[in-house]
N, CA, C and O of each residue as an XYZ file, in Angstrom:
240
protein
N    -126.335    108.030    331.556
C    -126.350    106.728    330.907
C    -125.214    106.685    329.891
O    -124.914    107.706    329.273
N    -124.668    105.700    329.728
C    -123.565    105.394    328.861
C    -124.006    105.235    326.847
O    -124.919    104.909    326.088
N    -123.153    105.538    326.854
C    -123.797    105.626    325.006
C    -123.252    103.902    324.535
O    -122.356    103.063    324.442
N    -124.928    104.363    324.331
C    -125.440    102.187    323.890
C    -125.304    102.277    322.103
O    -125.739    103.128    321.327
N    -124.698    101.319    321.913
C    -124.806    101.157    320.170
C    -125.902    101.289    319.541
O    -126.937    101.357    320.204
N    -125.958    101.361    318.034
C    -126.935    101.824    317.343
C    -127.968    100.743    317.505
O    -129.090    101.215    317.323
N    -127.978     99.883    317.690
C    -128.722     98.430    317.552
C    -129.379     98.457    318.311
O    -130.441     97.897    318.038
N    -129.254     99.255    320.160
C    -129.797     98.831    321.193
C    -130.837    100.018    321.352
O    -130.665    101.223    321.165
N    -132.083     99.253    321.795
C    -133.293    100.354    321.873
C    -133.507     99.927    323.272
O    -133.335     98.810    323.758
N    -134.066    101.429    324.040
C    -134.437    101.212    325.321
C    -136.196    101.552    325.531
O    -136.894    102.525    325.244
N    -136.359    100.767    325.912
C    -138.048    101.395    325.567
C    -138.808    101.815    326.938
O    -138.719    101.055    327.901
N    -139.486    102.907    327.027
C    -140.092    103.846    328.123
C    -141.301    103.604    327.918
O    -142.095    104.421    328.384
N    -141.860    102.396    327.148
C    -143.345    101.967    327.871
C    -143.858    101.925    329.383
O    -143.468    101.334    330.390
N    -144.943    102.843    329.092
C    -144.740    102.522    330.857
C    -145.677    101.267    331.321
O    -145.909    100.897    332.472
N    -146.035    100.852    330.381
C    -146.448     99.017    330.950
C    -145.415     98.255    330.774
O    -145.829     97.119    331.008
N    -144.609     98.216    330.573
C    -143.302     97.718    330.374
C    -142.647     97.707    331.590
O    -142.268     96.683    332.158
N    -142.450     99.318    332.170
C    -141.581     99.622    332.875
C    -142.318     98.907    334.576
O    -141.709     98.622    335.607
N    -143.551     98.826    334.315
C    -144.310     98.786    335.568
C    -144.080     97.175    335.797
O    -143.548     96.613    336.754
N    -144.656     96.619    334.608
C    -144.234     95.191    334.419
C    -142.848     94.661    335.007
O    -142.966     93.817    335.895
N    -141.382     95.079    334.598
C    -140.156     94.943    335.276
C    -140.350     95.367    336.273
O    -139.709     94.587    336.977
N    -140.966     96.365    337.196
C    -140.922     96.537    338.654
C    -141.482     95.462    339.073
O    -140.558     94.691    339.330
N    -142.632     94.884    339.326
C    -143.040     93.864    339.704
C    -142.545     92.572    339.281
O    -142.937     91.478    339.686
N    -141.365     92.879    338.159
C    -140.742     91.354    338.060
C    -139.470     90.787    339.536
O    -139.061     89.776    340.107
N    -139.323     92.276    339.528
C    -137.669     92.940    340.334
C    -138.471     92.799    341.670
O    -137.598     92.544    342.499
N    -139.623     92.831    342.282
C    -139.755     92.567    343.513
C    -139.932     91.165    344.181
O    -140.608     90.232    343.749
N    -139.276     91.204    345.184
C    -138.701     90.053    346.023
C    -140.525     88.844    346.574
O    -140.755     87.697    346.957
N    -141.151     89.847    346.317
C    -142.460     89.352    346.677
C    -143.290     88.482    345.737
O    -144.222     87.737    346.041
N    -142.694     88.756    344.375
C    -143.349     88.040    342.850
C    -142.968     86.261    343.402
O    -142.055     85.552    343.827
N    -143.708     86.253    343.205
C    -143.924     84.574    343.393
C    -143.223     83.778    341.328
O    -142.726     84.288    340.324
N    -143.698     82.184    341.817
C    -142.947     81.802    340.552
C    -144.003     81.846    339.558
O    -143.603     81.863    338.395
N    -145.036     81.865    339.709
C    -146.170     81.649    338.833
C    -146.090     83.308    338.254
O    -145.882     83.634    337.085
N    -146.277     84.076    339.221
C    -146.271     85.771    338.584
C    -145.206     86.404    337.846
O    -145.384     87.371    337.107
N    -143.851     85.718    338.105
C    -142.732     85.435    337.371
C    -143.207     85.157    336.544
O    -143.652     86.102    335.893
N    -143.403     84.062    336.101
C    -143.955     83.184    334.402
C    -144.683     84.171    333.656
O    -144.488     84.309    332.448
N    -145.454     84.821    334.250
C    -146.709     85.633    334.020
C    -145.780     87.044    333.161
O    -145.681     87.507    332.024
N    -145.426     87.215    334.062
C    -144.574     88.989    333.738
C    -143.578     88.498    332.754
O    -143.097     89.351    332.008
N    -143.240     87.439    332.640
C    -141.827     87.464    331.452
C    -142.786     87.168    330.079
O    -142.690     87.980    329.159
N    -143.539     86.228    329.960
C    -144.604     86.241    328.928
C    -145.192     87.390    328.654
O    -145.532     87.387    327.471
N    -145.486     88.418    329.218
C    -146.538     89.845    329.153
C    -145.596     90.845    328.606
O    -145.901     91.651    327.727
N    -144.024     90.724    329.368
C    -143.250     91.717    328.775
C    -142.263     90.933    327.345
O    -141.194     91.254    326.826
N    -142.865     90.233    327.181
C    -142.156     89.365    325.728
C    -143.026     89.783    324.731
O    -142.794     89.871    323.525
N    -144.404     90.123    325.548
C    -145.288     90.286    324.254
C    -145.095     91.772    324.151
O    -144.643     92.023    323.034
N    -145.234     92.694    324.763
C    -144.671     93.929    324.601
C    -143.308     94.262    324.048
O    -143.323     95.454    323.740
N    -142.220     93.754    323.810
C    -141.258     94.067    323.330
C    -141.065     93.078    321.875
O    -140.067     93.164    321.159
N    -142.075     92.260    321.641
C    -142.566     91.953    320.383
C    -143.210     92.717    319.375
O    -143.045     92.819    318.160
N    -144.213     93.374    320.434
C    -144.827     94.069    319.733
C    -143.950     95.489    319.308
O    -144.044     96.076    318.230
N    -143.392     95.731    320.044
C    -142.542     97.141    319.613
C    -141.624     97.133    318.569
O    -141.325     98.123    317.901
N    -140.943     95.411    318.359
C    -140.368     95.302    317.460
C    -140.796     95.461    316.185
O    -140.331     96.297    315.410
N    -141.837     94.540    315.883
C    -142.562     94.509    314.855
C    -143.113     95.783    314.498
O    -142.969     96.042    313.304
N    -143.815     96.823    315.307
C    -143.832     98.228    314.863
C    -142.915     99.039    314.536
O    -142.902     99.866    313.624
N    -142.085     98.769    315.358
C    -140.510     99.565    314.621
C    -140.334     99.335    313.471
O    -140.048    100.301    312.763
N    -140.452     97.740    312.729
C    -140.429     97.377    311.945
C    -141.634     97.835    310.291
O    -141.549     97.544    309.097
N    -142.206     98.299    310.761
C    -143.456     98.554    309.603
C    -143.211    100.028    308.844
O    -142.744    101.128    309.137
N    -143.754     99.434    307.807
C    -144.196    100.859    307.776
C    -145.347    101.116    306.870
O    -145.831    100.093    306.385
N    -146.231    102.921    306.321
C    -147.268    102.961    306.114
C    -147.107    103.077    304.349
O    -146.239    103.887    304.023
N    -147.630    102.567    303.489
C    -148.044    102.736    302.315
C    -149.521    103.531    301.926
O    -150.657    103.061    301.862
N    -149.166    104.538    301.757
C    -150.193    104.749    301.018
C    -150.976    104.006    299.323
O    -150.432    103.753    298.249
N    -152.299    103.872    299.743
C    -153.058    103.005    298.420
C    -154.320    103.847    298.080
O    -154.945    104.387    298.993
N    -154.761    103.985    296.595
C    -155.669    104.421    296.266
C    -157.115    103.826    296.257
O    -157.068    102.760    295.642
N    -157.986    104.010    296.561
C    -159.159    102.653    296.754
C    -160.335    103.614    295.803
O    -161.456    103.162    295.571
């Protein structure tokens, strides 16, 4: 693989990855299309936003 800039994350979810296979097959209809780009939007939302966090510790 070619060296990707600092910015670019590749992510090895494997619901992710399973998700793009079934986007990439010739057999996905348009509705399951719609389906898989919404499902993997929410997954690479969500990864963002966790990348994004972080943990504080608090005394209770």
């Amino acid at each position: 693989m070619a060296s990707l800039p600092p910015n670019v994350h590749v992510s090895t979810h494997p619901c992710l990855q399973a998700k793009l296979s079934q986007l990439r097959s010739a057999s996905t209809s348009s509705r399951e299309t719609k389906q898989l780009v919404h499902e993997i939007a929410t997954i690479i939302g969500c990864e963002a936003l966790a990348k994004g966090l972080s943990i504080e510790e608090t005394g209770i």
